[in-house]
C-alpha positions in Angstrom: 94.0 124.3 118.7 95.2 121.8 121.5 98.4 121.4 123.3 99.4 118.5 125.5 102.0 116.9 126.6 102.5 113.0 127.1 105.1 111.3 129.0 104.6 107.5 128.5 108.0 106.3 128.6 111.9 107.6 128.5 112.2 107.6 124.8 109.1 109.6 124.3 109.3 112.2 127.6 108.5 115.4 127.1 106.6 114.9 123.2 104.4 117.4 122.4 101.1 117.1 120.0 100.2 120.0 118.8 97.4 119.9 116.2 96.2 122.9 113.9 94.5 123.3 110.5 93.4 119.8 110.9 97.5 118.8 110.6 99.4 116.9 113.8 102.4 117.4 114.6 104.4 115.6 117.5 108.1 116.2 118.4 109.8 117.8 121.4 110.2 121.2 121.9 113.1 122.5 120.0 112.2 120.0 117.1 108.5 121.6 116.5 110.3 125.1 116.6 112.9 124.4 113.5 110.0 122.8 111.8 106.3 123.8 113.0 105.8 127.3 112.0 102.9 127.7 113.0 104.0 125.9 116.6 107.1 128.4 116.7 104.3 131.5 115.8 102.5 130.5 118.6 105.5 130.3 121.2 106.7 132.9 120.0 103.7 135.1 120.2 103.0 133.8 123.8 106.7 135.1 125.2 105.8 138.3 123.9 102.9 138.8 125.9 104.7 137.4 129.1 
């Protein structure tokens, strides 16, 4: 798995690419939590820990 974030211009600040299972997914934040499950699993699971 690899996480980054890119900030190339306004429109696109704060995009996130999150890849897994050979599947990319890009979107901000909030956006990959209502439709990533396996994004919001791994957020989720790294709060828990904290």
């Amino acid at each position: 798995m690899l996480m980054t974030h890119r900030v190339d211009c306004f429109i696109q600040l704060d995009q996130i690419i999150y890849i897994h299972d050979h599947q990319v997914s890009v979107g901000k934040h909030e956006d990959l939590l209502k439709k990533n499950t396996g994004y919001a699993k791994l957020i989720e699971g790294g709060q828990q820990h904290a």
